[in-house]
C-alpha distance (Angstrom), angle and dihedral (degrees) to the residues before:
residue distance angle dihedral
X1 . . .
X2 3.71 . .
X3 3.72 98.6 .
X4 4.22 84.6 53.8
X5 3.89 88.8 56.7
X6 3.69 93.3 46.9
X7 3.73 91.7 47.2
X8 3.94 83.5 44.6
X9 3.88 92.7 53.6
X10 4.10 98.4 42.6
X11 4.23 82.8 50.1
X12 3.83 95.2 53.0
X13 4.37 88.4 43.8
X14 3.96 87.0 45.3
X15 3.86 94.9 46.7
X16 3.94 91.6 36.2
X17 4.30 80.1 54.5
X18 3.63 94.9 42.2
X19 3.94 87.3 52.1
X20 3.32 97.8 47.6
X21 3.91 89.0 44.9
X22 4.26 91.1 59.8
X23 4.24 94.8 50.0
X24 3.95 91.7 41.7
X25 3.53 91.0 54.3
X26 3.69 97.1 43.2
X27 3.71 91.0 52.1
X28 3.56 84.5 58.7
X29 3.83 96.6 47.2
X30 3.97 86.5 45.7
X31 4.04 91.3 51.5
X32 3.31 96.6 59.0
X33 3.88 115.0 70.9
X34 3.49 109.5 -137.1
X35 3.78 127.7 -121.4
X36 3.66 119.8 -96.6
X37 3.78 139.8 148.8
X38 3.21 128.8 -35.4
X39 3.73 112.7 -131.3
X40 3.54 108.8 -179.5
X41 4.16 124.2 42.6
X42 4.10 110.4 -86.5
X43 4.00 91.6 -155.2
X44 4.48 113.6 72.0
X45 3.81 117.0 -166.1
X46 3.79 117.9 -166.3
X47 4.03 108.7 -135.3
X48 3.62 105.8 -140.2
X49 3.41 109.0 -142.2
X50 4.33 128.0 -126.6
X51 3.84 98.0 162.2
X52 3.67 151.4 -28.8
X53 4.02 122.1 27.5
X54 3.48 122.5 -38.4
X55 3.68 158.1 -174.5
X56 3.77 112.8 -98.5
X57 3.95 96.4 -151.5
X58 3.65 135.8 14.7
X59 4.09 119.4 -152.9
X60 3.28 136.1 -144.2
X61 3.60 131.6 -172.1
X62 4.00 101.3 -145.3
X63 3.80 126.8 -178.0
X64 3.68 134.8 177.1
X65 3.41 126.2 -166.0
X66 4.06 108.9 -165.4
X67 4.34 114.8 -144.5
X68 3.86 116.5 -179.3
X69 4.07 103.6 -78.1
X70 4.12 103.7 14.9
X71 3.84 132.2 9.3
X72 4.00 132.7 -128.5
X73 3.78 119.8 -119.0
X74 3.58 129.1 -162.7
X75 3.42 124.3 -165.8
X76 4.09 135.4 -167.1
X77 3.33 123.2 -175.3
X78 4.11 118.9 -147.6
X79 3.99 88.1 -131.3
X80 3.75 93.2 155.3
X81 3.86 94.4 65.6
X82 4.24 91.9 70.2
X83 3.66 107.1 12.9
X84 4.14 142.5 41.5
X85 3.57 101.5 -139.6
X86 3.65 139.4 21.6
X87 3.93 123.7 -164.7
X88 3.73 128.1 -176.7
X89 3.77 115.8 -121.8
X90 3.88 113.7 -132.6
X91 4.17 120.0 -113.7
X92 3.52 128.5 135.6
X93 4.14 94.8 -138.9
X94 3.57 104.8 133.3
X95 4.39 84.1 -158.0
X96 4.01 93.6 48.2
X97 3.48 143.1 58.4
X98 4.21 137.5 162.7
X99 3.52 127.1 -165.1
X100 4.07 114.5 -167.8
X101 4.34 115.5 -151.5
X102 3.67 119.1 -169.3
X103 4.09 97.8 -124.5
X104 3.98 104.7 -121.4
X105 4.07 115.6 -110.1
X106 3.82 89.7 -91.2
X107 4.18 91.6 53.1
X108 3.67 95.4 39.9
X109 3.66 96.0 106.3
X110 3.99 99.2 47.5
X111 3.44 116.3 120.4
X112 3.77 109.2 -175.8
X113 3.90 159.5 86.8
X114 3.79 138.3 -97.7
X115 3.72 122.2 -167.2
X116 4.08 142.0 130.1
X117 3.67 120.4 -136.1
X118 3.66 85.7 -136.6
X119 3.48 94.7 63.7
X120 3.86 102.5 21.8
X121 3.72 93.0 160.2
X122 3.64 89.7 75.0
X123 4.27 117.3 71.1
X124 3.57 141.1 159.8
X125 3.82 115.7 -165.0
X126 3.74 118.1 -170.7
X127 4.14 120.2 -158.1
X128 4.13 133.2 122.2
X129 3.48 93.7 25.8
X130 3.63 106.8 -61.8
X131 3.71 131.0 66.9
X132 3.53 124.6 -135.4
X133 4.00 121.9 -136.2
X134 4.21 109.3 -154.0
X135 3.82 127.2 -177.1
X136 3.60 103.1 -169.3
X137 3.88 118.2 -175.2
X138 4.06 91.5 174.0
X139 3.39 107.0 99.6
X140 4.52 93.4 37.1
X141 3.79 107.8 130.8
X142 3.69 89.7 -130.7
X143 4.09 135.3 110.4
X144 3.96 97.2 -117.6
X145 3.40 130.9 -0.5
X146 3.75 125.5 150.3
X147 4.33 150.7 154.9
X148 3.56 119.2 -84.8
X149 3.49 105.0 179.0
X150 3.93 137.7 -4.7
X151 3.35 133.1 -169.0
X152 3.98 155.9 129.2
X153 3.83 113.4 -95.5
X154 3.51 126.9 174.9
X155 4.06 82.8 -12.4
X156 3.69 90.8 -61.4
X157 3.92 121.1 107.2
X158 3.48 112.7 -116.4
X159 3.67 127.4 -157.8
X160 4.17 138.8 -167.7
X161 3.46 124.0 -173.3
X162 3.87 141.6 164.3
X163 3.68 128.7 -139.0
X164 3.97 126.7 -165.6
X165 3.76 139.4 -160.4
């Protein structure tokens, strides 16, 4: 009779435990927001301004995905927010790559650049009605680096390259 009350006892603390177990850790799962999709591009460039009218910003989605020796990036640029259509311009360099936008009516007369020194291999230039989106891995002080893939999705140019140490 006493053994079934201790065995009673250490049940009720090791369910009481267990309980207390599940709702701790689902407070934990509930306090941190899970990831989802990001909607609006992560990466701002200011667009310094020659002439005409302008964007003030252009955005990037950017996204780097690290691998023991080097890292994949993937870039988006937010096309649609200046221009109607975006084409990509044909070349076989595996460390360049130009995509051309027709500026929308209310861009048309920009004449400028937008670029980060941080990330200098990324650049928009906008002149003649059109502005010209570059990722340009040339001049990166690194071994290897090069383009994956290029092309126009959703009438945004989209870019994958490699980098390695």
């Amino acid at each position: 009779m006493k053994k079934l009350a201790q065995i009673r006892i250490i049940n009720g603390l090791l369910g009481s435990l267990a309980i207390v177990g599940i709702i701790a850790n689902q407070t934990s799962a509930q306090s941190q927001p899970e990831p989802g999709p990001i909607f609006a591009p992560n990466v701002q460039f200011n667009v310094q301004r020659t002439s005409g009218n302008c964007p003030k910003t252009v955005g990037l989605w950017w996204m780097g995905i690290p691998y023991e020796g080097g890292a994949e990036h993937i870039v988006v640029a937010d096309t649609p927010a200046f221009a109607n259509e975006t084409k990509l311009v044909p070349s076989n360099n595996k460390r360049f790559v130009e995509f051309v936008s027709t500026l929308n009516n209310q861009y048309a007369s920009c004449v400028g650049k937008a670029r980060s020194q941080a990330s200098a291999f990324y650049n928009v230039e906008f002149k003649n009605k059109k502005a010209y989106f570059r990722v340009d891995l040339r001049n990166l002080n690194v071994p290897d680096s090069l383009i994956v893939y290029k092309t126009v999705t959703a009438f945004r140019p989209y870019v994958r390259w490699a980098i390695a140490d």
